[in-house]
Phi, psi and omega in degrees: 000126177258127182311180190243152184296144201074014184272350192089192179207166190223101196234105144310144152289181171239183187067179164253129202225152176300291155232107201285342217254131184241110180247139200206202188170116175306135179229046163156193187217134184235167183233111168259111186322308174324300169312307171065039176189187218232139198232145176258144163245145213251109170304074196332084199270303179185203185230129174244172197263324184239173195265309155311299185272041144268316189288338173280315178321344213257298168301334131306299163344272217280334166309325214206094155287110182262149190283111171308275210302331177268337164303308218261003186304164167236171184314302203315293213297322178297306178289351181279305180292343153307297199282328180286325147347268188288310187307349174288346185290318176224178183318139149332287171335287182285327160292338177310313188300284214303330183255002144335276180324327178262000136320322195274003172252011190314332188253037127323318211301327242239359207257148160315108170308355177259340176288357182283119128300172210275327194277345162280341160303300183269356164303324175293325177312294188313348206246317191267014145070008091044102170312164179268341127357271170333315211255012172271330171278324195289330213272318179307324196278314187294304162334299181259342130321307192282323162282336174287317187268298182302007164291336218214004121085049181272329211200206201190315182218142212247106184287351201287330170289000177251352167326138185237126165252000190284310155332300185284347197328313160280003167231151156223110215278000185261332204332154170266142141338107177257076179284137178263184214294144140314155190274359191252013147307293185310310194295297172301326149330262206272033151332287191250033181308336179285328167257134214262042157263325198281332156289322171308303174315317165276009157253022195246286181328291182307008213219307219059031180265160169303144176280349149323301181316311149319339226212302189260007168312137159275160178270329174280011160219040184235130158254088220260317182317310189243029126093011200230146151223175216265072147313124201237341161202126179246150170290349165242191190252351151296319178321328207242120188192154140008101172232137187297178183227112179292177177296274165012283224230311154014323198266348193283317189287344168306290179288020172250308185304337176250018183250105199106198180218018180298157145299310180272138189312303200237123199200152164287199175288352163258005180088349192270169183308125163311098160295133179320312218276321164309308188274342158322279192294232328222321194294272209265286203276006187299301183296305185288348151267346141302337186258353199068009218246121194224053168252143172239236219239313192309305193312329152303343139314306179269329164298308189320275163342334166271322179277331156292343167277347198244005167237034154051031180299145171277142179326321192226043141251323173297316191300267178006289189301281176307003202045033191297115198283006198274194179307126163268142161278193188317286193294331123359298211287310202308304176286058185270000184231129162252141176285127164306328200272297179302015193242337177273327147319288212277316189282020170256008167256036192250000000 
């Protein structure tokens, strides 16, 4: 059947090819000297395996006429345009998350974005082996791809909401061993105690607080004369509560509240807020690879919480101290005020 003039064509190739069907569409005319006549040129739209779904490439094509050089972006070019885009925008943190997540995606990079389907999207979910934590960020970055390209008429159709991470909610098949600190662990802290990056780590042990918790404590919310200070904002809504200062660790936090003019209790050497990510890598794994020590920041914590179980604290004084988010009973709930001097009792007996 011949197509009516300016509709394009559908041409075999020669040899053997995966897809031989050449679809294409004149978009002008030129005069080739070799020749000695005036010749078309021809816009390349793609390749089908058949001759029929060439002609439906052709007819989509001319229903929606599409930019050919932006059909060929790949997942990789999409995400680079995206990102130069987005990351001036936001924190050092999340860019580190958004590009962690485009690690897990290698074998997208290499692929048209408009041709990825949807069951290839979710082979990465399903594959990269990931907490659902991880894979709540993979799914955001596949979100805010799928919008960077159908804003720009990258793609056609945005496959990225159907992705299912919900499977995983319950499992986590990467967690690390969080073993807490030893007592002969414990011992070498304080050892070398005198170095006051080596004190925060016992004073996060002596605490049980999240290092977050920690890292953004201010100093107008320490109280070192009654022996407590204040969490004021947590991932939970038990985070924010009291937390005593054992005896123990008392001279340290003194002597970080008087060091400077920083706001914050534990601060860098210019006063400003510790970023986690900073103080993990530049910090936190320094010391503990000097010690031989293959622990992480949380593992202090899970030390607290152990050790105060094993000095017979009753439960829901350990709940108090730590903010602890698991379940309460009735009476847990009910019974919500402790005198800071028992919480303080109770964390000196660790």
């Amino acid at each position: 059947m011949r197509l009516p003039n300016g509709y394009g064509s559908v041409t075999k190739l020669p040899g053997k090819r995966r897809k031989p069907y050449l679809v294409r569409k004149t978009v002008g005319w030129h005069y080739d000297k070799q020749k000695d006549k005036t010749v078309q040129d021809y816009q390349i739209i793609g390749y089908a395996v058949t001759r029929a779904e060439g002609l439906q490439m052709l007819a989509e094509y001319n229903k929606n006429p599409f930019d050919v050089s932006a059909s060929k972006v790949t997942f990789q070019e999409v995400y680079e345009r995206w990102s130069k885009e987005k990351f001036p925008t936001i924190s050092e943190s999340n860019v580190h998350g958004y590009k962690a997540s485009y690690k897990l995606c290698a074998s997208l990079y290499s692929r048209v974005f408009k041709d990825i389907k949807l069951a290839e999207l979710q082979n990465v979910v399903d594959t990269c082996g990931k907490n659902h934590p991880t894979l709540k960020k993979l799914k955001i970055l596949f979100n805010q791809l799928y919008d960077y390209a159908m804003k720009n008429d990258l793609c056609g159709k945005d496959y990225s909401e159907f992705v299912d991470i919900a499977k995983f909610k319950d499992r986590n098949p990467n967690k690390r061993e969080r073993d807490k600190f030893t007592k002969e662990e414990i011992d070498r802290l304080w050892d070398l105690s005198e170095d006051r990056y080596y004190q925060i780590v016992l004073m996060l042990i002596y605490s049980g607080v999240r290092i977050s918790e920690m890292l953004h404590l201010k100093k107008e919310n320490v109280n070192l004369d009654e022996q407590y200070f204040d969490v004021i904002a947590s991932k939970t809504e038990n985070g924010i509560r009291r937390v005593p200062i054992a005896d123990k660790v008392l001279p340290f936090f003194r002597s970080w509240y008087h060091d400077g003019e920083s706001e914050y209790l534990v601060h860098m050497e210019n006063g400003n807020c510790f970023d986690y990510r900073n103080y993990y890598d530049s910090y936190f794994t320094p010391l503990m690879t000097n010690l031989g020590i293959d622990r992480t920041p949380h593992c202090t914590r899970h030390t607290c919480i152990s050790m105060l179980a094993e000095a017979q604290i009753d439960q829901t004084t350990i709940k108090k101290i730590v903010g602890h988010s698991g379940a309460m009973t009735m009476t847990e709930k009910v019974y919500t005020h402790l005198d800071v001097q028992v919480l303080i009792n109770a964390i000196n007996k660790i």
